[in-house]
VEXDO-986379 format. One line per field, with one value per residue: residue number from 1; residue in three letters; x, z, y of N, C-alpha, C in turn. Coordinates in nm, 2 decimals, always signed. Each point is the difference from the previous one (the first is absolute). Layout:
num: [NUM|...]
residu: [ALA|...]
n.px: [X|...]
n.pz: [Z|...]
n.py: [Y|...]
ca.px: [X|...]
ca.pz: [Z|...]
ca.py: [Y|...]
c.px: [X|...]
c.pz: [Z|...]
c.py: [Y|...]
// end
This chain:
num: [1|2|3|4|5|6|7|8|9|10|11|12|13|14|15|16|17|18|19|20|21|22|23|24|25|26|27|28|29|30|31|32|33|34|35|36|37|38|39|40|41|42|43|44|45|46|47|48|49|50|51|52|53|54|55|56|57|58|59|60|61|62|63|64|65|66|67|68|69|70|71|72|73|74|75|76|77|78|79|80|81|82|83|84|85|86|87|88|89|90|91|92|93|94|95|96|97|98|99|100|101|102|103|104|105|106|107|108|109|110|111|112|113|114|115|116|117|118|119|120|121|122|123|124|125|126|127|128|129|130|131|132|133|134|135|136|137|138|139|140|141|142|143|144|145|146|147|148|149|150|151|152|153|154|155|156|157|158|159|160|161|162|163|164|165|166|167|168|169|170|171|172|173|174|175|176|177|178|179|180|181|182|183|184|185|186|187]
residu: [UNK|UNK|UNK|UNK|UNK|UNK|UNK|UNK|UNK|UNK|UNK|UNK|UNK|UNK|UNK|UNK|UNK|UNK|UNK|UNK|UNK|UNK|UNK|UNK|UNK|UNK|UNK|UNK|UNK|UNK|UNK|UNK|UNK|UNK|UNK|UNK|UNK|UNK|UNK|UNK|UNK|UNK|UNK|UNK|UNK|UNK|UNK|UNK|UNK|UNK|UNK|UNK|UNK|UNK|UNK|UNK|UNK|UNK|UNK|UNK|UNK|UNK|UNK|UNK|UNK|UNK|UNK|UNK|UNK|UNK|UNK|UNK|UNK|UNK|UNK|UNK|UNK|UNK|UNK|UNK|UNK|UNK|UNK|UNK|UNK|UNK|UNK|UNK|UNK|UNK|UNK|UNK|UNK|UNK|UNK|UNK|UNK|UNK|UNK|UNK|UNK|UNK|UNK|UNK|UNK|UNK|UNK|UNK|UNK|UNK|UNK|UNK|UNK|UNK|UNK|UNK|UNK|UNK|UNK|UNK|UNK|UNK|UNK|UNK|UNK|UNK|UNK|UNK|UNK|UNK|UNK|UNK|UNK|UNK|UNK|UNK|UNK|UNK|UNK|UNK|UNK|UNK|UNK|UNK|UNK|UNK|UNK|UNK|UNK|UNK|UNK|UNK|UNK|UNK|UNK|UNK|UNK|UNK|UNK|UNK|UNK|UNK|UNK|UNK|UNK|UNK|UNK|UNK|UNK|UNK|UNK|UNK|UNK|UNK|UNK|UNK|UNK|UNK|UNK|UNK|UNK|UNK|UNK|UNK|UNK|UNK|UNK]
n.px: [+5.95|+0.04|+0.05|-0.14|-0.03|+0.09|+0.01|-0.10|-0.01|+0.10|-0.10|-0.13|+0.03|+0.04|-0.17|-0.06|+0.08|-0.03|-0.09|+0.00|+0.06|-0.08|-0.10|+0.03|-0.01|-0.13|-0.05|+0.06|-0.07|-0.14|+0.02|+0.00|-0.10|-0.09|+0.09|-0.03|-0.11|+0.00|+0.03|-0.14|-0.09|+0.04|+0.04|-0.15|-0.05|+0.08|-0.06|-0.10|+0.08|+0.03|-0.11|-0.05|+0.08|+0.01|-0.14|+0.01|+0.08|-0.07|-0.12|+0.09|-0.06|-0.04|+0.02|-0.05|+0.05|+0.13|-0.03|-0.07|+0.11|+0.14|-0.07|-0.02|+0.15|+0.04|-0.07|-0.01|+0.13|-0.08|-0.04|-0.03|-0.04|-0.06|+0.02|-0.03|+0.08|+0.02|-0.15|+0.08|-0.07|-0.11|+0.04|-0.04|-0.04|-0.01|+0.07|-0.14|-0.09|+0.10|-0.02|-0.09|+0.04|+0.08|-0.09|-0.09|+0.04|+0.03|-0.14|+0.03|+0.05|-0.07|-0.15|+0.01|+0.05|-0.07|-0.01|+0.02|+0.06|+0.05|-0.08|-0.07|+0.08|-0.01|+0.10|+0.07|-0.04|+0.10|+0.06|-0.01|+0.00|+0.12|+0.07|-0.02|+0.06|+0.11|+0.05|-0.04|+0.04|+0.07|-0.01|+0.00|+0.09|+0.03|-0.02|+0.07|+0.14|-0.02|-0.05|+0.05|+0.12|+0.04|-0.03|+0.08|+0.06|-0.05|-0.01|+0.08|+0.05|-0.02|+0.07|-0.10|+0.07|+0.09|-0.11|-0.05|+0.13|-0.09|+0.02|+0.02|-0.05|+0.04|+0.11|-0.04|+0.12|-0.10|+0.02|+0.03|-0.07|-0.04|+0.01|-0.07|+0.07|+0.09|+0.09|+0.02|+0.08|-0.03|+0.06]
n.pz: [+9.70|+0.12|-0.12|-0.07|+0.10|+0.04|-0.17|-0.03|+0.12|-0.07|-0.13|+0.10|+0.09|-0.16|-0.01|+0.13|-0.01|-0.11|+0.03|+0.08|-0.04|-0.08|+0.07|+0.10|-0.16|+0.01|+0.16|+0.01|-0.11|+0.09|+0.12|-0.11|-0.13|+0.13|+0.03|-0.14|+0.05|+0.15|-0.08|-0.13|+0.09|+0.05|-0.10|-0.05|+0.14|+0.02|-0.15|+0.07|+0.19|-0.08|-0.03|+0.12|+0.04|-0.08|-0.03|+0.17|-0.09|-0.13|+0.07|+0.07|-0.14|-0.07|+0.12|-0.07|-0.10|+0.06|+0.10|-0.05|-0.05|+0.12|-0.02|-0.15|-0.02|+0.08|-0.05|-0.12|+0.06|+0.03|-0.12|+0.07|-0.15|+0.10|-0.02|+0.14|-0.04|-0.17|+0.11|+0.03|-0.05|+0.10|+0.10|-0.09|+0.00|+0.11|+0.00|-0.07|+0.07|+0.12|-0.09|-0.01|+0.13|-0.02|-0.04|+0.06|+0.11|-0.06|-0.07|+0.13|+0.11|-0.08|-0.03|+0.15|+0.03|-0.10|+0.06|-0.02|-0.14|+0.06|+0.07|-0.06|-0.01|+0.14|-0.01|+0.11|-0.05|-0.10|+0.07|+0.05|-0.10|-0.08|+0.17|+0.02|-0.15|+0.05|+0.11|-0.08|-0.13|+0.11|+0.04|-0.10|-0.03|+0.09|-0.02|-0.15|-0.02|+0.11|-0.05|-0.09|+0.08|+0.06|-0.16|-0.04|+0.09|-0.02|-0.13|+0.04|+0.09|-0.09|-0.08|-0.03|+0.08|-0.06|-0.08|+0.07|-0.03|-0.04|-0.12|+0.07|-0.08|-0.09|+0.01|-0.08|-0.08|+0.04|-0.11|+0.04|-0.07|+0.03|+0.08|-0.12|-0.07|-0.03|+0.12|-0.07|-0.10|-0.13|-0.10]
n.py: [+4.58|-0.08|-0.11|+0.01|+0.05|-0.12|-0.05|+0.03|-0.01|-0.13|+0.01|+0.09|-0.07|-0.08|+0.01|+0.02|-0.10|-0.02|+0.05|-0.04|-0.14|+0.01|+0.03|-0.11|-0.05|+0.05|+0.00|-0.15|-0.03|+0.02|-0.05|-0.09|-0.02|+0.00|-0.07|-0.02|+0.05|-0.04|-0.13|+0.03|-0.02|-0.10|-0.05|+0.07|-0.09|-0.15|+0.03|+0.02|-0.02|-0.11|+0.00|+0.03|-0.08|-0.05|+0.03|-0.05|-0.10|+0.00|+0.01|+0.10|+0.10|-0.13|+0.08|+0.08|-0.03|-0.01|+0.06|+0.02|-0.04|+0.03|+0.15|+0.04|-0.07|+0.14|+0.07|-0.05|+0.05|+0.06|-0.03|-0.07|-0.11|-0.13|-0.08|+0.02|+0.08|-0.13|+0.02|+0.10|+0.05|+0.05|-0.07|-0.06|+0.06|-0.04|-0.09|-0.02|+0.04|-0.08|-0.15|+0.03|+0.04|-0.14|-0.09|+0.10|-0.03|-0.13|+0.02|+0.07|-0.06|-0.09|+0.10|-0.02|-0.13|-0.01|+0.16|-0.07|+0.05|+0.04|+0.08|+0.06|+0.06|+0.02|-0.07|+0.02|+0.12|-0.01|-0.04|+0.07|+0.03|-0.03|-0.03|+0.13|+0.02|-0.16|+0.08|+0.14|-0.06|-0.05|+0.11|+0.09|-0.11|+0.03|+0.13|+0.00|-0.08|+0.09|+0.07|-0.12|+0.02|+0.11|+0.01|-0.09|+0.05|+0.13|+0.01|-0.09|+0.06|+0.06|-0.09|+0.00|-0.11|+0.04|+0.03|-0.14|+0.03|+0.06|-0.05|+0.10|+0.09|+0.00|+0.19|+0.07|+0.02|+0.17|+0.05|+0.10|+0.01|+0.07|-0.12|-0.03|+0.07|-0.09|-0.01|+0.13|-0.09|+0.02|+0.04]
ca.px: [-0.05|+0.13|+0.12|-0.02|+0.02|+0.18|+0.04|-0.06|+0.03|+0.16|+0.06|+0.03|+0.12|+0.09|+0.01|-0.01|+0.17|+0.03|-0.07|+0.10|+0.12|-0.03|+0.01|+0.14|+0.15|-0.01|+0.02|+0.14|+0.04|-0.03|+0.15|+0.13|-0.04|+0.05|+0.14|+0.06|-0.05|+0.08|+0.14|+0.06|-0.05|+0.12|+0.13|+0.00|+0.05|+0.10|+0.10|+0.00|+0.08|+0.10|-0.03|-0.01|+0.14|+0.03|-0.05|+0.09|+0.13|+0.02|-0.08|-0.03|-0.10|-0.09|-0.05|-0.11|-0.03|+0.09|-0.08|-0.15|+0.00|+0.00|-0.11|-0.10|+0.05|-0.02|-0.09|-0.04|+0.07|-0.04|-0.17|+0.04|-0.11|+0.03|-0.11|-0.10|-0.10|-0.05|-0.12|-0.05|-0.01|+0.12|+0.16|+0.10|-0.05|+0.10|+0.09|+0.03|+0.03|+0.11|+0.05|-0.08|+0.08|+0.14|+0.02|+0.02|+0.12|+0.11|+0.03|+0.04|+0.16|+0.06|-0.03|+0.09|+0.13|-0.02|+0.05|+0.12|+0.03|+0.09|-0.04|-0.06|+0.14|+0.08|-0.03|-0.07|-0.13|-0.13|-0.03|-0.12|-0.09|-0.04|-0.05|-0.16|-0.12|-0.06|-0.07|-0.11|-0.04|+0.03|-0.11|-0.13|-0.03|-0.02|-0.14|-0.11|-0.05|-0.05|-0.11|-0.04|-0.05|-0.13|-0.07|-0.01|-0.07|-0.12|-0.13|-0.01|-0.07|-0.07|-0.11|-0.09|-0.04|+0.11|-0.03|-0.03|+0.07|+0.05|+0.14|+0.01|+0.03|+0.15|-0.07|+0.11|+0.09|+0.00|+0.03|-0.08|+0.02|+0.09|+0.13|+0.05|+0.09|+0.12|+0.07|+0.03|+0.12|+0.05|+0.03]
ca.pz: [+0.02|+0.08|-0.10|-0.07|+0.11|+0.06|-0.06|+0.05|+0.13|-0.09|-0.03|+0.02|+0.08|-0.08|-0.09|+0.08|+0.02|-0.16|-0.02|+0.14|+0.00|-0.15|+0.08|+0.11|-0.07|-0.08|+0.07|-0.05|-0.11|+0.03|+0.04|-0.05|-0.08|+0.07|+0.05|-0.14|-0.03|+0.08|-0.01|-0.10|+0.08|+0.10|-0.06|+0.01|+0.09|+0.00|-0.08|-0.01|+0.03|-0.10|-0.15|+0.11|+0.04|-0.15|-0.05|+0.05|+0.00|-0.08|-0.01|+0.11|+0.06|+0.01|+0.12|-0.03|-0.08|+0.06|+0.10|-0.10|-0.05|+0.12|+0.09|+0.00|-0.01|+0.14|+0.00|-0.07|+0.06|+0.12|-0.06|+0.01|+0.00|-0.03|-0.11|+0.07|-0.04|-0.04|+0.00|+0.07|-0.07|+0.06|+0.01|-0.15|-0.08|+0.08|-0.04|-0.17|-0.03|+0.05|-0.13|-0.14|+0.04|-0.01|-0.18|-0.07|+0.00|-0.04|-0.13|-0.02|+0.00|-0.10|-0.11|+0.06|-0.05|-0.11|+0.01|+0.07|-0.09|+0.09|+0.10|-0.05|-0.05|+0.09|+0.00|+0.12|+0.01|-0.09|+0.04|+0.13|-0.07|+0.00|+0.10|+0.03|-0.09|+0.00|+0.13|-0.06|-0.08|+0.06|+0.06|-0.12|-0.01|+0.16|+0.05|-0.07|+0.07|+0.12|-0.04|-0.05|+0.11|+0.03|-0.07|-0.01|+0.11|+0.03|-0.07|+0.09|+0.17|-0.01|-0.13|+0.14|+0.18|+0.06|+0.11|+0.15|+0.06|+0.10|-0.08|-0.05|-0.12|-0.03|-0.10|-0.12|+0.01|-0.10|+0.04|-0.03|-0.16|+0.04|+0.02|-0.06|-0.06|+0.07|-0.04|-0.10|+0.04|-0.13|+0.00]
ca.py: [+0.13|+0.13|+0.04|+0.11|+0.08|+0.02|+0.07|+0.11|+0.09|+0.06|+0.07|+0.07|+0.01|+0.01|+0.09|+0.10|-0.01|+0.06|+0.16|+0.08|+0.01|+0.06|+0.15|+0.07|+0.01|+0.14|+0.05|+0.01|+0.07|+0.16|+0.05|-0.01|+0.16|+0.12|-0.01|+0.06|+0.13|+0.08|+0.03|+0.10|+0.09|-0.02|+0.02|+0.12|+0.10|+0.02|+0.03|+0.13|+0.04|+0.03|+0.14|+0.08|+0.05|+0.00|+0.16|+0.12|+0.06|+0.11|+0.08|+0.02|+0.07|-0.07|-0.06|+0.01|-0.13|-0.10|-0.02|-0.01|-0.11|-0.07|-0.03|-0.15|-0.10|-0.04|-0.06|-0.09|-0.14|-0.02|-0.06|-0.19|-0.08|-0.10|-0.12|-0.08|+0.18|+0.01|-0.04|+0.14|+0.11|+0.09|-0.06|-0.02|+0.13|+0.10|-0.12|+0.07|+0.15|+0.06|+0.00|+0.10|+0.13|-0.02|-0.01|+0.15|+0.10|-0.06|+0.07|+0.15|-0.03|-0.07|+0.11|+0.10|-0.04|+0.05|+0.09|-0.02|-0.06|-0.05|-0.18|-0.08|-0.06|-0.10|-0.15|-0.02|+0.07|-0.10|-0.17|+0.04|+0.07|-0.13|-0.08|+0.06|-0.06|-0.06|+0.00|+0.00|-0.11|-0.09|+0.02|-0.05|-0.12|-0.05|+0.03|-0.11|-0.15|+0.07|-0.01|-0.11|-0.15|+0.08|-0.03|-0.12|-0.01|+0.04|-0.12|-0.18|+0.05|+0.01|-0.13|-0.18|-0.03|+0.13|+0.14|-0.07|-0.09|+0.19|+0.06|+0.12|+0.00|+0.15|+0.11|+0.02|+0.10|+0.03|+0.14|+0.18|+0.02|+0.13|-0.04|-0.09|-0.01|+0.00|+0.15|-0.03|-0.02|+0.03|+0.13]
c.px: [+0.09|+0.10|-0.02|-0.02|+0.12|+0.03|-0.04|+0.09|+0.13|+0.02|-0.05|+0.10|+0.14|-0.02|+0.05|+0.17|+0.05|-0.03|+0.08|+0.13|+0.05|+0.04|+0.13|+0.07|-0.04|+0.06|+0.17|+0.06|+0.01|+0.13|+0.14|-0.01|+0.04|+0.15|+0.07|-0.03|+0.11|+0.14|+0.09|+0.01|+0.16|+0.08|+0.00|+0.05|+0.16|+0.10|-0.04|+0.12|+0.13|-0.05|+0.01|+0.17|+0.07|-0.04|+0.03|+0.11|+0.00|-0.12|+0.00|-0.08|-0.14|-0.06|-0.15|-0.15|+0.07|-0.07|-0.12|+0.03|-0.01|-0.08|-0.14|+0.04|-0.04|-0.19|-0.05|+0.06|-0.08|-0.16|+0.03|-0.10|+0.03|-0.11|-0.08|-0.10|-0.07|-0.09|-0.04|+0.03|+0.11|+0.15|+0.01|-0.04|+0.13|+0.16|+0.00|+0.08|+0.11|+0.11|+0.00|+0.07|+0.09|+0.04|+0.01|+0.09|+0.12|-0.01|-0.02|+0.14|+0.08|+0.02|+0.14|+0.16|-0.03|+0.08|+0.17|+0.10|+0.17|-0.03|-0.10|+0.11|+0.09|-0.06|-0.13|-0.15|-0.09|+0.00|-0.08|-0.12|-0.10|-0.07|-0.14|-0.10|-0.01|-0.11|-0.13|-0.09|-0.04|-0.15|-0.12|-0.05|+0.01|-0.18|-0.10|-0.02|-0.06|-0.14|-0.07|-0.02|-0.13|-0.15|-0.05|-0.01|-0.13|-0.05|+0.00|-0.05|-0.20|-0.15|-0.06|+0.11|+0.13|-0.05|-0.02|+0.13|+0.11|+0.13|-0.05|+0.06|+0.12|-0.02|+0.10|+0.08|+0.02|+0.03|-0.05|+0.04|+0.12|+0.16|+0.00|+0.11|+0.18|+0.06|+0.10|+0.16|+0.12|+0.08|+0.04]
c.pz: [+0.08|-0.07|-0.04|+0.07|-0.01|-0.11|-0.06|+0.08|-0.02|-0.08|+0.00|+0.09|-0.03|-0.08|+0.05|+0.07|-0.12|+0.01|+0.11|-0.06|-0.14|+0.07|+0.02|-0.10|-0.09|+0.06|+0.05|-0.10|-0.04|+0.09|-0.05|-0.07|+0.09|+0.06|-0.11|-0.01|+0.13|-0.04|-0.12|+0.08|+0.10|-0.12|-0.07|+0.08|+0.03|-0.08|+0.01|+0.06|-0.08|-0.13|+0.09|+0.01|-0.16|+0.00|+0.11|+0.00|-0.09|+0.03|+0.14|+0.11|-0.03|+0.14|+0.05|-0.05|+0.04|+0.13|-0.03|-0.02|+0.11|+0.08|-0.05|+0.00|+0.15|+0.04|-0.06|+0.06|+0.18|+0.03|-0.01|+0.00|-0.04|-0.07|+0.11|+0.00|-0.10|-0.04|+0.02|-0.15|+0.06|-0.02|-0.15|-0.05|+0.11|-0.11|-0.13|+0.05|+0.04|-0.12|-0.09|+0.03|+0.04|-0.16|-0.06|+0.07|-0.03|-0.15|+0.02|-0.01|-0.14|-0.07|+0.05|-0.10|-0.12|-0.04|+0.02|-0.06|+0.03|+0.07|-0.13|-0.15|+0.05|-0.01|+0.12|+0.01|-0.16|+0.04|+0.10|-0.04|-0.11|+0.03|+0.02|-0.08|-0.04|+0.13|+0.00|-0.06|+0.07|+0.15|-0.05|-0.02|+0.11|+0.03|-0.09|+0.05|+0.12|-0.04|-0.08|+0.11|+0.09|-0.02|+0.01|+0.16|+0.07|-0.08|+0.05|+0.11|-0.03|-0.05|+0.13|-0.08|+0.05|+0.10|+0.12|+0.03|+0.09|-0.03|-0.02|-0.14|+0.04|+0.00|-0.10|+0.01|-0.07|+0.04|-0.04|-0.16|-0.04|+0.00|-0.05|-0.06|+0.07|-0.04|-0.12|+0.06|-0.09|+0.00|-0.21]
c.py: [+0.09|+0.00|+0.11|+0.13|+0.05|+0.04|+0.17|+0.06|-0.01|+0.08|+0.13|+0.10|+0.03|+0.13|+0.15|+0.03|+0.05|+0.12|+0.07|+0.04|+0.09|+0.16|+0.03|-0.01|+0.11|+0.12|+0.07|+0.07|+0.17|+0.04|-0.01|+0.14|+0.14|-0.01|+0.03|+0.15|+0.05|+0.01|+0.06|+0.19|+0.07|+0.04|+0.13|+0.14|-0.01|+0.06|+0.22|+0.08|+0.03|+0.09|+0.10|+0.08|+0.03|+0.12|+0.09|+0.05|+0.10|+0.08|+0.02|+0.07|+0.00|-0.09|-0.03|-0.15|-0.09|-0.01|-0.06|-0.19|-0.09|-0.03|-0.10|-0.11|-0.09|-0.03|-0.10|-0.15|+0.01|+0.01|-0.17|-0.02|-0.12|-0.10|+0.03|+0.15|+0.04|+0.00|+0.16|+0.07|+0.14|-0.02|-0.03|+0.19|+0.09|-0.03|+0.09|+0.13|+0.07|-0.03|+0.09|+0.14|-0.02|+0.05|+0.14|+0.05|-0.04|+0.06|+0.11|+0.01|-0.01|+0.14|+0.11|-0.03|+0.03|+0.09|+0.00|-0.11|-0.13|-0.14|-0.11|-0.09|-0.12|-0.17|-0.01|+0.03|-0.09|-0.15|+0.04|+0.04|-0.16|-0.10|+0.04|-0.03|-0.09|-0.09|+0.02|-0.06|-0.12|+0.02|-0.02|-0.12|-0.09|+0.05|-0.06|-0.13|-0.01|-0.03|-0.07|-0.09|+0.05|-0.06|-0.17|-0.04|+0.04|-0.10|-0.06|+0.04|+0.05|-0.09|-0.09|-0.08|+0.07|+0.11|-0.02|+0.01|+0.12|+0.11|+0.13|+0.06|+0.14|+0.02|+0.01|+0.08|+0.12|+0.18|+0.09|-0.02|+0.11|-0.04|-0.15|+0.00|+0.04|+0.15|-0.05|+0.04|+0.00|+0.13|+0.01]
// end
């Protein structure tokens, strides 16, 4: 009879080591997803200074919208959220949004050079231009798999006997509708 006990009391013990460990590798997975999302994010911003100096050289009195860009660049890169913030709505909605007004004023910029048949001619300004759309693309599908793991994570945190086990669920990654769509970058 205490065999039967002791095994019992194995394998729920085993079981309850499976279910934990199931978490922390979901949970994992949720931060790997968000380190993709900051870093299509990051390469965004790094490649703006150079569209930035490109379109100054021919548009010089475009100071206007050139400021406009620096200045949200500078913001959007000084909104930091890490995996361990992804439980705050606030903090990820702040994060969207300094994005989301990075992103429009990068397609103002772009609509600007437009105008401006010369620069938009130059090798330099369409590999830049390039780079952006596929930076873009490349964000898109970072905030999707973002929110798949999201997903397959909250379910598990949430289902008996996971939900005891105090795993706070995500939030998702999502934005003003308004500013769903990438600046457009084409010409």
């Amino acid at each position: 009879m205490w065999g039967i006990i002791a095994g019992v009391a194995i394998l729920l013990i085993a079981g309850y080591f499976n279910i934990y460990n199931t978490m922390v590798g979901l949970e994992e997975d949720v931060s790997s997803a968000w380190a993709q999302v900051e870093n299509q994010y990051q390469r965004r911003a790094d490649l703006i200074p150079n569209l930035v100096e490109t379109v100054q050289g021919a548009a010089e009195y475009e100071r206007e919208t050139l400021k406009e860009v620096i200045d949200a660049r500078a913001a959007a890169t000084s909104v930091q959220l890490n995996a361990n913030d992804l439980e705050d709505a606030e903090k990820l909605a702040e994060y969207a949004q300094a994005q989301a007004t990075l992103g429009a004023s990068l397609g103002r910029l772009l609509a600007v050079a437009e105008q401006y048949p010369t620069l938009t001619a130059t090798e330099n300004y369409r590999t830049l231009q390039d780079q952006l759309e596929g930076t873009e693309n490349r964000i898109s599908t970072e905030r999707r798999r973002f929110n798949e793991m999201v997903q397959m994570y909250n379910s598990r945190a949430r289902r008996f006997p996971n939900n005891l086990l105090g795993f706070d669920t995500k939030e998702y990654f999502s934005t003003d509708p308004a500013n769903a769509e990438p600046p457009k970058v084409t010409f």
